[in-house]
C-alpha positions in Angstrom: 87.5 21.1 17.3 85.5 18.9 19.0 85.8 16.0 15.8 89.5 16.6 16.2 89.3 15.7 20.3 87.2 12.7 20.1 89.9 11.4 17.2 92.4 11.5 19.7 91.1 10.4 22.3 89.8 7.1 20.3 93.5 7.1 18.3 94.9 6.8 22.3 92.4 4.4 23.3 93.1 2.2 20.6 97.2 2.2 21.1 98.1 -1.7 22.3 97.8 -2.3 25.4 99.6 -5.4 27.7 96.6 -7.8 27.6 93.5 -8.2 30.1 94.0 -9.2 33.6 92.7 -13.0 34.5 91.3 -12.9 37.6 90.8 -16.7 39.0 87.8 -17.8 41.1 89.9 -18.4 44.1 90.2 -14.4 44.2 86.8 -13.6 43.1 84.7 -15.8 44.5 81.6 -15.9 41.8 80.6 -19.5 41.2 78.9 -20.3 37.8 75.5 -20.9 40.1 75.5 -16.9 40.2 74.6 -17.5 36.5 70.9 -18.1 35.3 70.6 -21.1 33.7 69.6 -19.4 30.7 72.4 -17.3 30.0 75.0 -20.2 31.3 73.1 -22.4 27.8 73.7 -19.4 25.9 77.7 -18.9 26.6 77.6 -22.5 26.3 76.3 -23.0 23.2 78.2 -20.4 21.9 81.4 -21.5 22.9 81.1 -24.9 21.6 80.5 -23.7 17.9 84.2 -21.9 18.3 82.8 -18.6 19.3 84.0 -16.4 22.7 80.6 -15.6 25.0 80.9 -14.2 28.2 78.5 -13.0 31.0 79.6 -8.4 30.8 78.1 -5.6 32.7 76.0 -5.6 35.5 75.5 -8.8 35.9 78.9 -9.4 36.6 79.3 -6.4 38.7 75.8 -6.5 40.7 77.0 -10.4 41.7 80.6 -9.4 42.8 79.1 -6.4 44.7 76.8 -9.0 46.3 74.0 -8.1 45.3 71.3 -10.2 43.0 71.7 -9.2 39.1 67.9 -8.8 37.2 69.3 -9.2 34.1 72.5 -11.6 32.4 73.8 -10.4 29.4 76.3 -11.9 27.3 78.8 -10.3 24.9 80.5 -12.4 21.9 82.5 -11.8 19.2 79.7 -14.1 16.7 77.6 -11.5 14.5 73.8 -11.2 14.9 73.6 -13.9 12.1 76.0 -16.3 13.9 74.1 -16.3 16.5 70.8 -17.0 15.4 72.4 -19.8 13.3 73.1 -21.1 17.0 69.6 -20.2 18.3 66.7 -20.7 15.7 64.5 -18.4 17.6 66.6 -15.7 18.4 65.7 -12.5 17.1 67.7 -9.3 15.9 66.8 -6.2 17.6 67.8 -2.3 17.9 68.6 0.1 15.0 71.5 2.2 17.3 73.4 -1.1 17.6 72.2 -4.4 16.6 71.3 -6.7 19.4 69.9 -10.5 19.8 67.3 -12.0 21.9 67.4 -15.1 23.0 64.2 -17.0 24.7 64.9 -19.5 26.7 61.4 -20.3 28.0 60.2 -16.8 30.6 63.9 -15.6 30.9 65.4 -13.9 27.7 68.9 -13.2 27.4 70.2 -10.2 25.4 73.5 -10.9 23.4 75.7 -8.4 21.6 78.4 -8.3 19.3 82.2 -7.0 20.6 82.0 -3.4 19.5 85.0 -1.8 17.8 86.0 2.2 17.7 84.9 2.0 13.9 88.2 4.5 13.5 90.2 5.3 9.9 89.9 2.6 7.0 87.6 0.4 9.5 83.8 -0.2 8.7 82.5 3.7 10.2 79.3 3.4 10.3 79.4 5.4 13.8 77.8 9.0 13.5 78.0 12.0 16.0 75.8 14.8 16.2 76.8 18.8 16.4 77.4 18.4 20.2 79.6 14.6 19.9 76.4 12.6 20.8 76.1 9.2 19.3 73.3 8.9 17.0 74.2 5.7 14.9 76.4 3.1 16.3 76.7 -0.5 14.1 80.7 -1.0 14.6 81.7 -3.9 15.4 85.1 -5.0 17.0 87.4 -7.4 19.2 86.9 -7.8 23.1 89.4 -5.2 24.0 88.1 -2.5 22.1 85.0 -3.6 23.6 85.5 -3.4 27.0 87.1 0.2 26.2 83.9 1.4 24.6 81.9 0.5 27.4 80.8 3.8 29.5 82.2 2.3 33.3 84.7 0.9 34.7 82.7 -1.8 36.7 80.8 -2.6 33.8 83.7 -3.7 31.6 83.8 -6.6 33.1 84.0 -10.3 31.5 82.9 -13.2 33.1 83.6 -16.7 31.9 81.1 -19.3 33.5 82.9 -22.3 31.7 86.4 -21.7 33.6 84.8 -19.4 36.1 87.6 -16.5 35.3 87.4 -12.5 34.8 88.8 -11.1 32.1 89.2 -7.7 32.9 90.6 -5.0 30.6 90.1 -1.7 32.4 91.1 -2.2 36.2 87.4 -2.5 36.8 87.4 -5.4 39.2 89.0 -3.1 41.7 86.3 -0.3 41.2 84.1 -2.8 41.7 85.4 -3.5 45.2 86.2 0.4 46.0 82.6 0.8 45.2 83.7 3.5 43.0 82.3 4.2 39.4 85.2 5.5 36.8 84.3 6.4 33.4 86.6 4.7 30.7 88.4 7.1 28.7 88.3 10.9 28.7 85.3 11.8 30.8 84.0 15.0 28.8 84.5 13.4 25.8 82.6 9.8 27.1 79.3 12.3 28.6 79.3 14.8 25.2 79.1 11.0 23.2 76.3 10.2 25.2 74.9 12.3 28.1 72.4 9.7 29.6 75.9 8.3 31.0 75.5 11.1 33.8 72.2 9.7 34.9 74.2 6.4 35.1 77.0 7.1 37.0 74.3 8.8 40.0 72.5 5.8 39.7 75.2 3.1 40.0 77.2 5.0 43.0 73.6 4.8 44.8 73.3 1.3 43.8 76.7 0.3 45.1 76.7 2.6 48.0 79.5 4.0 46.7 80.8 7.5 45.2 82.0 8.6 41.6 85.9 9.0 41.0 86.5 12.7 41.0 87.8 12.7 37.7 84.7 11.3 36.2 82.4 14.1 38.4 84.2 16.9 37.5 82.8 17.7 34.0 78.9 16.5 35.0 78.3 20.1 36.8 79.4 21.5 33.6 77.8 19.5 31.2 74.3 19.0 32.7 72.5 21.2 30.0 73.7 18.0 27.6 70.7 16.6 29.1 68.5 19.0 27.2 70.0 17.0 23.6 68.4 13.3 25.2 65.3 12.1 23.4 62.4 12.7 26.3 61.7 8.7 25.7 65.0 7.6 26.3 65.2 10.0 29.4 62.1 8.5 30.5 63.7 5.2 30.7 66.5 6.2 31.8 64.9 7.9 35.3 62.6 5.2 35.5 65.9 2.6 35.6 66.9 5.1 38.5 63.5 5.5 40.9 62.9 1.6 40.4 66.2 0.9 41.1 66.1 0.1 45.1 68.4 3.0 45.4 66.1 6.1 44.6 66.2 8.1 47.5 70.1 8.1 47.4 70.0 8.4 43.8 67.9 11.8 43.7 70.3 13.2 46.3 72.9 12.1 44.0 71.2 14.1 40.8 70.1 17.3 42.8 74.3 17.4 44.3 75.4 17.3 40.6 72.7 19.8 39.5 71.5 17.2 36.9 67.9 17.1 38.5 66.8 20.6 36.7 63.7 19.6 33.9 64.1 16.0 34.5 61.2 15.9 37.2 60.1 19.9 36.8 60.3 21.9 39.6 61.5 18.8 41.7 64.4 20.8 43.7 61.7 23.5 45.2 59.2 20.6 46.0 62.1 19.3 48.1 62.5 22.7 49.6 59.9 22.9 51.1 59.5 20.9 54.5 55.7 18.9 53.7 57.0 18.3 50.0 60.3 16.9 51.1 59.3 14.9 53.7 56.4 13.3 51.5 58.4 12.4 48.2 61.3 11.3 50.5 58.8 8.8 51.8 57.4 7.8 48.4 61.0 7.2 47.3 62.0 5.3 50.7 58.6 3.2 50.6 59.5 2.2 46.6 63.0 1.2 47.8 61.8 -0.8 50.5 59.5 -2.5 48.2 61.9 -3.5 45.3 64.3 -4.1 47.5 61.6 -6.9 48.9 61.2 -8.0 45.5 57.6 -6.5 45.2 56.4 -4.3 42.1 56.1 -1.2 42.3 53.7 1.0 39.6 55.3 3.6 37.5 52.3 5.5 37.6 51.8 5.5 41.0 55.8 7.0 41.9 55.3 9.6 39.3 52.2 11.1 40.8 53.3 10.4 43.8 56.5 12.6 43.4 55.1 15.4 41.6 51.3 15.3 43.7 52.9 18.6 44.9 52.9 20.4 42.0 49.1 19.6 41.5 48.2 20.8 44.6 50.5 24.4 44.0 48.7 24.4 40.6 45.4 23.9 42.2 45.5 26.6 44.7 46.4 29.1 42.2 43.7 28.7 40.2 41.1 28.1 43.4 42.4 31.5 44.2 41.6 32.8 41.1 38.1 32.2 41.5 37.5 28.6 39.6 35.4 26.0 41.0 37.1 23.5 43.0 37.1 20.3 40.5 37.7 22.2 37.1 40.7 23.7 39.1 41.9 20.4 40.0 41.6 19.0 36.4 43.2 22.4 35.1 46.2 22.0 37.8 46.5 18.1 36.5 46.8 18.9 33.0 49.4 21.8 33.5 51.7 19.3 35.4 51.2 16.8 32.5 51.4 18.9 29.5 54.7 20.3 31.3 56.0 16.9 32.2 56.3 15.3 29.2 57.6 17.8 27.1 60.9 16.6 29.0 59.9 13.0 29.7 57.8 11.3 27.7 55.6 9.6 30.6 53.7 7.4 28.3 50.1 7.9 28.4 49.1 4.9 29.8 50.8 6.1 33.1 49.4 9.7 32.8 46.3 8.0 33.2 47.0 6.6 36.0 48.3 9.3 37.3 45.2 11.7 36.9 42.8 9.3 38.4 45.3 8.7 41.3 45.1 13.0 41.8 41.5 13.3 41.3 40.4 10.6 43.6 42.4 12.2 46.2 39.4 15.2 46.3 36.8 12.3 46.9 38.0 11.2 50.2 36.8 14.3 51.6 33.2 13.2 50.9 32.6 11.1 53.9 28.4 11.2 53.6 25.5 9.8 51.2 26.5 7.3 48.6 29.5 9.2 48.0 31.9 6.7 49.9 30.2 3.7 48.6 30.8 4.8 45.2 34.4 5.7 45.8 34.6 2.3 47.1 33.5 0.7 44.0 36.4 2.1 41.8 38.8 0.6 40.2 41.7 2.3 41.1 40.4 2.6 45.3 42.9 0.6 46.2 45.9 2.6 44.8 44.3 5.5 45.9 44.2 4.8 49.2 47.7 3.7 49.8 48.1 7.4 48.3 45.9 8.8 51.1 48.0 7.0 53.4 51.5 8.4 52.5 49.6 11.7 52.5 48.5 11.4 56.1 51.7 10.1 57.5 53.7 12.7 55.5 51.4 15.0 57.2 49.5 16.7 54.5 46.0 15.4 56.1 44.2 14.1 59.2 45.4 10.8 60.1 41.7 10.5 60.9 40.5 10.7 57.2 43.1 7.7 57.0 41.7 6.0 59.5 38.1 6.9 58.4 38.8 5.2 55.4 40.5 2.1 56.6 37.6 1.3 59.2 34.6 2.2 56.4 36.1 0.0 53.8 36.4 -3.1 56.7 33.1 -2.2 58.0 30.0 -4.3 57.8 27.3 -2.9 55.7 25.2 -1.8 58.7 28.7 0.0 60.7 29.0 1.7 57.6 25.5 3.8 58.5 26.7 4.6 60.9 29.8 5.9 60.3 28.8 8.4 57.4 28.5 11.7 58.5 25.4 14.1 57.6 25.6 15.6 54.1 26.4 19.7 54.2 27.2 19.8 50.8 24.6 20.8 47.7 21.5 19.3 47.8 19.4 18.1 44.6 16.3 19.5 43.7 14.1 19.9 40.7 12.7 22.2 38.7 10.6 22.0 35.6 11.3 22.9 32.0 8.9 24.6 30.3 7.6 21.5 28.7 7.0 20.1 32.0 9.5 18.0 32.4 11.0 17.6 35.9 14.7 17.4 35.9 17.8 17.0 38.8 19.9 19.4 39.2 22.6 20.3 41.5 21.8 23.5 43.2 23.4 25.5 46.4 20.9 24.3 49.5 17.7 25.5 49.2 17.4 28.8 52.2 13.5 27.3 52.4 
């Protein structure tokens, strides 16, 4: 059945259509200078061995939605071996669909061939899995069929830098200015083929500030558990795309009000439930839009232990409370989250590191006497850390004068430091000797002597 619907919905999206529209400059305003150089060299060179090349997708989009594209990507109807008979050092990439990159010094520009349906008595090498997801994808096509395989309206959109023109198949320049993100084709059909494009559609309407056509939202609510069928390394992409995308505050309201937020960060929806949770991952996620949207980096690691720091700290109650000393309960708590993390998303481990040493540090900054601080100090990751303290104090969560504490000892001179450490109530060191003799250190409960 579900073979028989995607046949016919390709069989009507293949039917000939009346042509593109040509949009001129005059109405569109986007000058070739909106174009890196890079990718301007690329269509160029393209074009003058007899090939098309345009500038598609969210380049073209972000720049007629006014705001600055990251990435220019160009779409041609050469073959990956065309093209690197253009460019000598370009490079065939992807297994899904092949790709080329092309280096033009730091910038590399990604170019792909016009992708057909791959329909009856065509070259079908595209494969679907039980629940219509694509799995293999090396079709290749003319422009229009193209533009009507890409997931979104608004990113369907051609750009010519040589005559400055838009070639627009799909009526996507005028979704581009309604700020409103339509799926091309049959929407249930489009999310079952690849389920990620859910994700996508919450992230662009944040990016664009603007809302998904009802026809495209009705079938996410439904569909959701689709989610469960995405490999946890593309998903981890995927959400990473979405928190780093300057737009991540609007964009996880946007996946909690289509109910696609369930195992993607676990738990997330009762974090933000809860009034200190909320209102300290809404500031992690309005602090990481105010930073990329300065053009600042932002560490992955950091966001995601920043936005699940409150699952630690539930897990690290429960088992204080169950009688386990405070540390090994912290490093039990930190491993539950992770182990329960990235059976969903595939966090890779360099992050989890991060992340860990990020939550255990946190513990230290309640040691404010002996070498304790100094030590702290002296760690690599200090710095991080205590921008974590920070959001933690001004979400609430502790004294804004163990922030401070921590911001005058660490600008203190050597001799203010004395003076600012408080006296040590914790364990004191003593020794005691083995019965060889040997005096050794341990850490004991204070002596009652």
């Amino acid at each position: 059945m579900l073979k028989k619907l995607i046949k016919t919905v390709r069989s009507l999206g293949t039917r000939r259509r009346a042509g593109p529209t040509v949009i001129e400059v005059s109405e569109h305003g986007m000058k070739r200078a909106a174009i890196s150089s890079a990718a301007q060299k690329v269509t160029h060179g393209l074009q003058e061995r007899g090939y098309k090349a345009y500038v598609v997708g969210g380049a073209v989009r972000d720049s007629l939605a006014g705001l600055r594209p990251k990435d220019f990507d160009i779409a041609t109807d050469a073959t990956p071996e065309q093209v690197k008979a253009v460019f000598r050092r370009a490079r065939i990439i992807g297994r899904r669909f092949r790709l080329m990159h092309v280096p033009f010094g730091e910038e590399v520009v990604e170019v792909s061939t016009f992708r057909g349906s791959g329909g009856e008595g065509g070259d079908a090498r595209q494969i679907h899995d039980e629940h219509g997801r694509i799995v293999r994808d090396n079709v290749f096509g003319s422009q229009e069929e193209d533009a009507l395989r890409r997931d979104f309206t608004v990113n369907a959109l051609f750009y010519d830098p040589s005559t400055e023109q838009i070639i627009d198949y799909c009526k996507g320049y005028a979704d581009v200015r309604a700020r409103r993100i339509r799926i091309i084709g049959d929407p249930e059909v489009r999310f079952r083929e690849d389920p990620v494009r859910m994700l996508r559609a919450v992230r662009m309407a944040a990016k664009l500030d603007g809302k998904i056509d009802p026809a495209t939202k009705a079938p996410i609510s439904q569909l959701a558990e689709l989610m469960a069928n995405v490999p946890p390394a593309r998903l981890f992409e995927e959400m990473l795309k979405l928190l780093l995308s300057g737009h991540g505050q609007s964009a996880i309201a946007g996946l909690r009000a289509e109910g696609l937020h369930h195992g993607l960060l676990p738990m997330l929806d009762m974090i933000l439930e809860q009034p200190l949770g909320e209102r300290f991952v809404n500031l992690v996620l309005a602090r990481t839009d105010d930073r990329v949207q300065a053009g600042k980096s932002v560490s992955p690691g950091f966001l995601f232990a920043a936005l699940l720091w409150h699952e630690v700290l539930s897990g690290w109650r429960r088992q204080r409370e169950r009688g386990m000393p405070e540390i090994p309960a912290l490093n039990g708590a930190m491993d539950d989250v992770i182990d329960a993390q990235v059976e969903r998303l595939a966090i890779p481990r360099r992050f989890t590191s991060d992340m860990k040493e990020l939550w255990s540090l946190q513990a230290r900054f309640e040691s404010r006497s002996g070498q304790r601080p100094y030590r702290l100090l002296e760690h690599a990751r200090y710095r991080a850390a205590y921008d974590f303290l920070l959001l933690r104090a001004e979400a609430g969560e502790v004294e804004q004068s163990l922030a401070d504490w921590w911001t005058r000892f660490q600008d203190a001179s050597s001799a203010d430091r004395e003076g600012m450490l408080q006296t040590d109530t914790g364990p004191r060191k003593r020794r005691r000797r083995r019965h060889s003799g040997e005096r050794v250190d341990t850490a004991d409960q204070p002596s009652t002597t």
